[in-house]
N, C-alpha and C positions, 0 to 999 in steps of 0.2 A: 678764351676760357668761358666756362658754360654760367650762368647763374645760379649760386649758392642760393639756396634757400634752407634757413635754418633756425627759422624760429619757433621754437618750443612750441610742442600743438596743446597742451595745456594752457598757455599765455596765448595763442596765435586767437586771432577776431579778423573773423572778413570783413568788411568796409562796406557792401552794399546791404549794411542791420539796418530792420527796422526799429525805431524809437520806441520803447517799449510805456513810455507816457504815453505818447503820438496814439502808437497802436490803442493803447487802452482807452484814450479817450474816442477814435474814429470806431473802435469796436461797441464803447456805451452808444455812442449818436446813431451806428446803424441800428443796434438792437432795437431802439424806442422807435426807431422808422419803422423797422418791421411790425413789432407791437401797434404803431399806432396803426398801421394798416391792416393789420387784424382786427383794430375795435372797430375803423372805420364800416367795414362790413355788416355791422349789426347796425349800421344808420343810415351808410348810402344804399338808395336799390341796385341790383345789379341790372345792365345792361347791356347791348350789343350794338355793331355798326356792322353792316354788311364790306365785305373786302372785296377789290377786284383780285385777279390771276396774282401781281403782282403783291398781294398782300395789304395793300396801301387800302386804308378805310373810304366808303364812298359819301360823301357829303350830304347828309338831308334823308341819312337812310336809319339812322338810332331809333332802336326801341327800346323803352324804360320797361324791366319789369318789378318784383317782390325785392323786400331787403330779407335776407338769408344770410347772417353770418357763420362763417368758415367756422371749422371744429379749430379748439386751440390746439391741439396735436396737429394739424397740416402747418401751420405758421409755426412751430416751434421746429418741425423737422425740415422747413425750406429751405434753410443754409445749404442742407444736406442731398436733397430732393432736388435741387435745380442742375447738377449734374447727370442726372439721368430724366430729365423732362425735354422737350421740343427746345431746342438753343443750346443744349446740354454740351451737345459735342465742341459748341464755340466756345463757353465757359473753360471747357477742360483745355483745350488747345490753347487757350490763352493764358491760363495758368500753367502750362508748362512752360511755353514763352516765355514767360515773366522769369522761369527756373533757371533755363538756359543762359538767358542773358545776365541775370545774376551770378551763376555761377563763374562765365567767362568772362565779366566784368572784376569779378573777384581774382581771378587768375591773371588777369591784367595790372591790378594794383598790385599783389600780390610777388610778381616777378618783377615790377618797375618798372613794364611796358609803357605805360603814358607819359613816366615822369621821365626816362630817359627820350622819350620822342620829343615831348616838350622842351626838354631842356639842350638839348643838340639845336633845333632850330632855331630858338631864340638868340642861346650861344654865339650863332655864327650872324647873328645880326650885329653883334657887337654892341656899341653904347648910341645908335643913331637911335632917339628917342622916340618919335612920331610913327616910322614903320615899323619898328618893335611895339607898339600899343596897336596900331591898327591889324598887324598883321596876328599876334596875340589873341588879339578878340575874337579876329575872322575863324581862327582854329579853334576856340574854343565853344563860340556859338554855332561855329559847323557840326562839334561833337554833341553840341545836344538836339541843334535841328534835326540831324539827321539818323540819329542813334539814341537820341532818350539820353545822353549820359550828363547829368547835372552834380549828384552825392559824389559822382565818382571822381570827377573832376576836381574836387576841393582839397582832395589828397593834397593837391599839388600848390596850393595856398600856401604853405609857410615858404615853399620853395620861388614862387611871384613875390614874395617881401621881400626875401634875402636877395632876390635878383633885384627889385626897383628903390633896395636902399641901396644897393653897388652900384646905380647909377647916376645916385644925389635925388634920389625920387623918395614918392613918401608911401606910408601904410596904405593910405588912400585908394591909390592909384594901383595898387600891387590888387587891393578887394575888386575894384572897378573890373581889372583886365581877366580873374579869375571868376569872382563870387558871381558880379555882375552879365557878366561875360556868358557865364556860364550858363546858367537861369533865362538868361533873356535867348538867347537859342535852346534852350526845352521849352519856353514861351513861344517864339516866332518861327513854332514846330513845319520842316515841309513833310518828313514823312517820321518823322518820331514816333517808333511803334509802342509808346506808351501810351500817347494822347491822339495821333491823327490813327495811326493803326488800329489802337483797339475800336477807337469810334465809327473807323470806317467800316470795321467789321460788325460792327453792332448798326451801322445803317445798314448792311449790306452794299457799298460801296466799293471799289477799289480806293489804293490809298494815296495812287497818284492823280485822282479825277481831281479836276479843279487846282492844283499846285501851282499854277501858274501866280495865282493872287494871293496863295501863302510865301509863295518865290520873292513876291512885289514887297509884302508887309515881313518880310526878312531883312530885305536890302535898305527897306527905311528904319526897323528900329538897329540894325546895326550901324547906319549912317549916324543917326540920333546917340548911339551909344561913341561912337568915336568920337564925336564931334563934341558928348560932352565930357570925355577924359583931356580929349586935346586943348579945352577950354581951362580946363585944371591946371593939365599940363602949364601953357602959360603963363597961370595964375602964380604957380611954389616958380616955377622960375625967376620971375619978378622978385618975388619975396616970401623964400623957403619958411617963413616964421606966420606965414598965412595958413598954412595948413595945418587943420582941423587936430592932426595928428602930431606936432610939428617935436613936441616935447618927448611923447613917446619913443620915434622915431631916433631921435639923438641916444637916448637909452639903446636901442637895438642897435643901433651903429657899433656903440663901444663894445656890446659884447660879439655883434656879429663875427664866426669864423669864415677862414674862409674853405669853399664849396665848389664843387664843381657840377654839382648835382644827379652825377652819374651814379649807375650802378656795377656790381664787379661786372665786366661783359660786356659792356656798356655797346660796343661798337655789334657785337651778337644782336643785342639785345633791337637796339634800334634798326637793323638793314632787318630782322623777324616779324618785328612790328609793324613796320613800314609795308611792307608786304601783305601782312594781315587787314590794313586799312583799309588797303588798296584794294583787296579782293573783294573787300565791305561794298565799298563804293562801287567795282562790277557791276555785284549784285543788285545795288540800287537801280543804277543803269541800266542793267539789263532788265527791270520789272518797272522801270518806268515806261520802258521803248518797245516793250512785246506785252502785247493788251492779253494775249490767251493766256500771261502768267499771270497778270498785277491782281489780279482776283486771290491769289497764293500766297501773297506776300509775306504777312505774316510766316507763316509755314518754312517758303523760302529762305528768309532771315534767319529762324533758329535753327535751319540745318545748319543753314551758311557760318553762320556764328560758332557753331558748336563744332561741326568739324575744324574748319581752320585755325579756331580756337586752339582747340588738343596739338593740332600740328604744332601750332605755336608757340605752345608750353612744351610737347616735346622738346623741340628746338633748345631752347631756349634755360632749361631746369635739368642741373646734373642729377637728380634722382628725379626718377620717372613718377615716382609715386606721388610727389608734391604735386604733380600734376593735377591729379584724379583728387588729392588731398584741399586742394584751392576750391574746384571748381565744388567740390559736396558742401565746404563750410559754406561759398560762395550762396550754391541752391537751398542749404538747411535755413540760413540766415534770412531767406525770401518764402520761407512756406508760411509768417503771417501775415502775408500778402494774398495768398490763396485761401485763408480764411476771410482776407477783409473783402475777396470777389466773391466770393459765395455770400455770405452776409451781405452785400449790398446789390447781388441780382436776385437775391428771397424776396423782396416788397413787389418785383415784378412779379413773381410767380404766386404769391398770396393774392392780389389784385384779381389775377389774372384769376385764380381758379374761384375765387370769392364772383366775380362778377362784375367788378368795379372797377374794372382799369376803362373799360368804354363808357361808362359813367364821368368818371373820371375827366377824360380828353373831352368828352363832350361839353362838360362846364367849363374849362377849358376854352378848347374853339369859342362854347359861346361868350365868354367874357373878350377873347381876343377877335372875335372875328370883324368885328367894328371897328375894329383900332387899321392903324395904316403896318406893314410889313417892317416898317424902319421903327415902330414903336414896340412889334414884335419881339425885334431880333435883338432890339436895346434890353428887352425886359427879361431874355433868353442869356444875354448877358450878365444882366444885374442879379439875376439868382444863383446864376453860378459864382459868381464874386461875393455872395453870399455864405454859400455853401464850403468855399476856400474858406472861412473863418475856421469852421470846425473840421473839415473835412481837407485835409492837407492830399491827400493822396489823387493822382490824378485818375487812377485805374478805378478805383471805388468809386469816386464819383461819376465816373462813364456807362456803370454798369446802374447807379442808382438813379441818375434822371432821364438820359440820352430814350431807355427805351417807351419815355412820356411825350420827350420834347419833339422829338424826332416824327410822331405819325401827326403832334397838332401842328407842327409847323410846316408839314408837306401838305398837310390841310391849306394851311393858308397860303402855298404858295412859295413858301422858303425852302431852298435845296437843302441839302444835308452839307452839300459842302460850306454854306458859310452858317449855318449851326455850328459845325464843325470846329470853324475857323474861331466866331464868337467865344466858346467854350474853350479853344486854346488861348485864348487872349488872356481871360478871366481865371482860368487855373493857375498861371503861371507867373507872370509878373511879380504879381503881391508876398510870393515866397521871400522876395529881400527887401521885405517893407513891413510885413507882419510879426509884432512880437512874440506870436504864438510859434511860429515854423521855429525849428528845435537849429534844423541847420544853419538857418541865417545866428540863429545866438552862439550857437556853436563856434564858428566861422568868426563872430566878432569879439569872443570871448581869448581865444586861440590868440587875435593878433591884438588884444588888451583897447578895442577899440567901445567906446560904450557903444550902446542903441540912440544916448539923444543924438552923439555927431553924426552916426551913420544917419540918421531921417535927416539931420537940418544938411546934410551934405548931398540926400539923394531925393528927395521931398517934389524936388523943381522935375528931375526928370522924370520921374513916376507920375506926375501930373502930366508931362507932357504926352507920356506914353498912353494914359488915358485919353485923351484928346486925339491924338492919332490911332489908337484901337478904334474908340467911334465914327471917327472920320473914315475910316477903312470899310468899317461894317454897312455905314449908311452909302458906301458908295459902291458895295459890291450889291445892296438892293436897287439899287439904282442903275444895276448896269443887267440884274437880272440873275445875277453870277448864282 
């Protein structure tokens, strides 16, 4: 039997929306960026640095001229302007991306693609505890390392309860194996065409260079993430009445029904799915392993995505039209996303035509060129963990500092790929740590969990995780990477 879809389109809401608080506040913080970088112009002088073939500035070659501040009409229309300026075409192409895969992310939820995937594999693992969490996580931080999918994932959160209270487990552990889970592979990105993708396209990079030591800083924080569920794990087993959760928990029991977590179709729906992953994965593989494509990737992906997507839905949806119905709420629900890329590659483009973006990187360089490459890379770090406070979104932020950080750090010596790496560390993690991120309250609101147990529950590993980001970062300058 095909998949009913029949939910009122007047009631119907795609799932990959953005926060319209979120947005308002990352839309105030870009505008004053922009603004400020229009006043800047009437203080700093502008100047220049000679570039070699490759683009990359030449060291020792800056000449300072006049301060000349921009007209405020070019700063007021660079939102609008940076789509048809030099980079223009990567702008737009990347804003489509973001369309596509929202749209097909929504068609995914939407049909109960993921939850029937998830919940069939889990299913047949039956009640063996420790390989149903490890193997859990592996899937779920495979689906954001590799595919960006973190919001979309969380769908499937009340469905991780109801299965880890069926097994004498608790709330905890249900957030850990999804919320946690989740985030920390869009964190321990190897090709997540939100964070490694767009960045690499905005070094000019391909997006499989250097994955090997995103490959490495995968395999330990998901070690790190098992190891501290399983440590939980033993803990409610010892004594169920330890957990943070322990009272709530007995509440949900009583009223829990029981589920099987399918959808009508269920057996359609997952051998469709399954298939669709699979082709994903192909794709990856194939643009990891043939160098004349990886340069495309992006590109590749939203074809890939968006044809076999449709197939998908075909498949899978007895009116065809739900189809095409999913994937436009899916892409309408993501166009203030392409407002918040155009607003935060405007400060490039006002910079740049003001005269002060090489002014700019120059005090820059000179403040850092003294310092050692591991004090660099820490402080390339430190500002983007910064920058997470107001600035939740990881596409806006790529497009607001990446094209600063990127030519002073090849100045000194630092590749793009562990910029790269640094700025995924620091985007990503603090999402289920920070009171501000909409989802994590969402998420802990949903399963009745406050914010202080969630910090005093997850406090130790997010410490630890900083301590091993560091140690990673200072050791790929140390090996040159």
């Amino acid at each position: 039997m095909s998949v009913k879809t029949t939910t009122k389109p007047t009631k119907e809401k795609a799932f990959a929306t953005i926060n319209i608080k979120s947005f308002l506040t990352v839309v105030i913080v870009l505008l004053l960026v922009l603004m400020l970088c229009g006043a800047l112009s009437y203080f700093i002088p502008a100047g220049s640095y000679l570039r070699d073939e490759a683009g990359q500035i030449i060291m020792g070659t800056y000449t300072e001229g006049e301060v000349d501040g921009i007209a405020p009409w070019r700063v007021l229309t660079a939102p609008f302007r940076v789509f048809f300026k030099d980079g223009g075409i990567t702008v737009v192409m990347i804003c489509l991306f973001l369309l596509i895969m929202s749209g097909i992310f929504n068609l995914l939820e939407k049909t109960g693609g993921v939850k029937v995937f998830m919940s069939r594999i889990i299913r047949r693992l039956g009640s063996r505890h420790a390989p149903v969490i490890c193997l859990t996580v592996l899937i779920f931080m495979l689906f954001g390392s590799f595919f960006g999918m973190y919001e979309e994932l969380i769908t499937l959160l009340p469905i991780m309860i109801m299965f880890m209270l069926s097994l004498g487990l608790d709330t905890l552990m249900g957030l850990g194996m999804c919320l946690l889970a989740a985030c920390f592979g869009f964190s321990a990105a190897i090709t997540n065409p939100f964070s490694v993708g767009l960045a690499s396209e905005v070094a000019g990079i391909a997006p499989m260079d250097g994955a090997w030591l995103r490959i490495l800083f995968f395999v330990l924080t998901y070690a790190m993430l098992c190891g501290f569920l399983l440590i939980h794990l033993r803990r409610i087993r010892r004594n169920p009445a330890l957990s943070l959760t322990y009272e709530v928990d007995l509440e949900k029991r009583a009223l829990q029904t029981a589920t099987d977590g399918d959808t009508d179709g269920g057996d359609k729906v997952f051998r469709a799915f399954a298939v669709f992953f699979g082709v994903q994965a192909g794709v990856l593989i194939l643009i990891a392993s043939v160098r004349a494509i990886s340069d495309y990737a992006i590109p590749i992906l939203a074809v890939s995505f968006l044809v076999s997507g449709i197939v998908t839905g075909l498949v899978v949806c007895e009116r065809k039209s739900d189809v095409w119905r999913h994937i436009g709420r899916g892409m309408a629900a993501m166009l203030p996303a392409v407002a918040m890329i155009a607003l935060a590659s405007a400060p490039k483009l006002v910079m740049t035509e003001s005269g002060i973006m090489d002014t700019v990187m120059h005090h820059m360089i000179s403040l850092l060129e003294s310092r050692h490459p591991a004090t660099a890379i820490l402080l390339v770090y430190a500002l983007t963990l910064f920058l997470q406070v107001f600035i939740s979104s990881a596409s806006a932020k790529i497009f607001l500092i990446m094209p600063i950080i990127l030519p002073v750090t090849q100045a000194l010596g630092l590749s793009p790929n562990l910029v790269i790496l640094a700025y995924c560390m620091a985007d990503g993690f603090t999402d289920v740590i920070l009171p501000t991120n909409p989802i994590l309250l969402v998420g802990l609101s949903m399963m009745g969990v406050s914010y202080g147990k969630w910090l005093k529950w997850t406090w130790v590993l997010q410490l630890a995780l900083l301590c091993v980001s560091v140690g990673v970062l200072l050791f790929g300058v140390w090996i040159g990477y």
